[in-house]
C-alpha positions in Angstrom: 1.5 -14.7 -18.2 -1.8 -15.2 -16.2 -0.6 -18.4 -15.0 2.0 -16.7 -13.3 0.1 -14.2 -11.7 -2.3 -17.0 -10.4 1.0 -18.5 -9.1 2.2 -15.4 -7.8 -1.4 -14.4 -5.8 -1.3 -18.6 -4.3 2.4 -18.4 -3.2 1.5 -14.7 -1.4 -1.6 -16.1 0.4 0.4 -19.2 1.4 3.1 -17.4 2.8 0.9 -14.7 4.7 -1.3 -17.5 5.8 1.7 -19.5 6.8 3.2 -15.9 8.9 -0.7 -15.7 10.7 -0.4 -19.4 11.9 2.8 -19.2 13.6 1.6 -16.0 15.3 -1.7 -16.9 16.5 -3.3 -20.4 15.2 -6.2 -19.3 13.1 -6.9 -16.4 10.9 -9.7 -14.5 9.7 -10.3 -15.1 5.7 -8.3 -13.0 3.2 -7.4 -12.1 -0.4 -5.1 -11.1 -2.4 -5.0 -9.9 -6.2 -3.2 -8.5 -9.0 -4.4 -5.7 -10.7 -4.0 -5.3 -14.6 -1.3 -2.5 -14.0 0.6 -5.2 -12.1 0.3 -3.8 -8.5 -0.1 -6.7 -6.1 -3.4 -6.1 -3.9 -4.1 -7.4 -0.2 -7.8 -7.3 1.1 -9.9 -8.5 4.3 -13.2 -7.8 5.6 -13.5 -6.0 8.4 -16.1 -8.1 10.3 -16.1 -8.6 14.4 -14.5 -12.4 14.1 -17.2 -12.9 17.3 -20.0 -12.4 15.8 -19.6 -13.7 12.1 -18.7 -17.1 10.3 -15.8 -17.8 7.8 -18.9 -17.8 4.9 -19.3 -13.6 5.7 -15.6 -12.7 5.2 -15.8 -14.8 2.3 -18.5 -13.3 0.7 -17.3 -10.0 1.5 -14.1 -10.5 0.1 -15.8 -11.8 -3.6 -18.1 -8.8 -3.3 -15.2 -6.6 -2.9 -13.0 -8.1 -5.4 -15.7 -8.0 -8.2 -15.8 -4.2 -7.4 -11.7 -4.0 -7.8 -12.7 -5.6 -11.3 -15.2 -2.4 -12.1 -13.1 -0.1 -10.7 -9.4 -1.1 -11.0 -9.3 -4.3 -13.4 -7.7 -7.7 -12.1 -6.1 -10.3 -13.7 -6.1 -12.5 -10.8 -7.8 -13.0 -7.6 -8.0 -15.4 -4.4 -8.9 -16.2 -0.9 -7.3 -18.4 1.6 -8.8 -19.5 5.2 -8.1 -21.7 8.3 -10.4 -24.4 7.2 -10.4 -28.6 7.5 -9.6 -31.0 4.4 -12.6 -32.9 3.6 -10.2 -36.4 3.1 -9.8 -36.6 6.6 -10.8 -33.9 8.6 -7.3 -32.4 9.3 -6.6 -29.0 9.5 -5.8 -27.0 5.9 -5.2 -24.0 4.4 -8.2 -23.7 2.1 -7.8 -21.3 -1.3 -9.6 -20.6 -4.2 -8.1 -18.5 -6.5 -9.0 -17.7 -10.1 -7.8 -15.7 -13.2 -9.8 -13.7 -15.2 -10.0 -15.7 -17.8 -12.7 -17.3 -15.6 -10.6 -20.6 -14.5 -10.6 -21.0 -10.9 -8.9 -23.3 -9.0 -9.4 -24.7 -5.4 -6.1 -26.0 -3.8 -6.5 -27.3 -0.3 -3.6 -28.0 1.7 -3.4 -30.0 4.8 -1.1 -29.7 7.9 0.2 -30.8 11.3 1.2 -28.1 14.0 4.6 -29.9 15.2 5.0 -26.8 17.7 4.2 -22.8 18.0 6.7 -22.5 15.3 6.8 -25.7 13.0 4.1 -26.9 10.8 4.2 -29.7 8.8 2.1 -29.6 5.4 1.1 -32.3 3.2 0.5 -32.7 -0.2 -1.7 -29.9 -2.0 -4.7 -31.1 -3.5 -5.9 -29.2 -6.0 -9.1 -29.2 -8.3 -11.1 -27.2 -11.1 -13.7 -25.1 -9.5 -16.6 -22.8 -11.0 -15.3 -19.5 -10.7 -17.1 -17.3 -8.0 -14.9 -13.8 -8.3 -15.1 -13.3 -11.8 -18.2 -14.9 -12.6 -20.6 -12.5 -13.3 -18.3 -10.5 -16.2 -18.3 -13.9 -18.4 
């Protein structure tokens, strides 16, 4: 069960990541989540994209979903931004995404802007990360 709602929050952030792309080249950090009654969750963090990095939506977005834990309960939770694949410097859609279990998961994914409209992606990498969202309730 929770590995499908891990699957279910990655496959929602790609595709709204993917939508933001084609409209506009890069995005601003986001998350998405499932709540334990099942109700699928979207969050940002309403910073002035001028005047503050990728790192302060970021952080804003784990402080936010740890209070959705205290408040709401999640199962699952992740992030996704416009980042750069440490391979080769290429562009990629970076996520981290974790269950509450406390396994998180970083899966970067890097791609090639053919046009306005197609995007080529390569292989997802993925790797075991120390959990950041749901760390502090283990």
């Amino acid at each position: 069960m929770l590995q499908r709602h891990l699957q279910e929050t990655y496959e929602y952030l790609f595709d709204t990541a993917l939508i933001a792309l084609k409209e506009g080249g890069s995005f601003a950090p986001f998350g998405a989540g499932i709540r334990k009654t099942g109700e699928q969750i979207h969050t940002n963090v309403d910073l002035p994209i001028d005047r503050s990095a990728p790192q302060d939506h970021i952080s804003g977005l784990i402080a936010g979903f740890r209070l959705d834990e205290k408040e709401n309960g999640l199962i699952a939770a992740g992030l996704v931004f416009d980042g750069r694949a440490r391979s080769d410097d290429a562009p990629a859609l970076c996520f981290h995404i974790e269950g509450a279990n406390g396994r998180a998961v970083e899966v970067i994914v890097p791609y090639a802007r053919r046009s306005v409209e197609e995007i080529a992606f390569d292989e997802p990498q993925v790797s075991e990360v120390e959990p950041e969202i749901f760390s502090e309730l283990n």
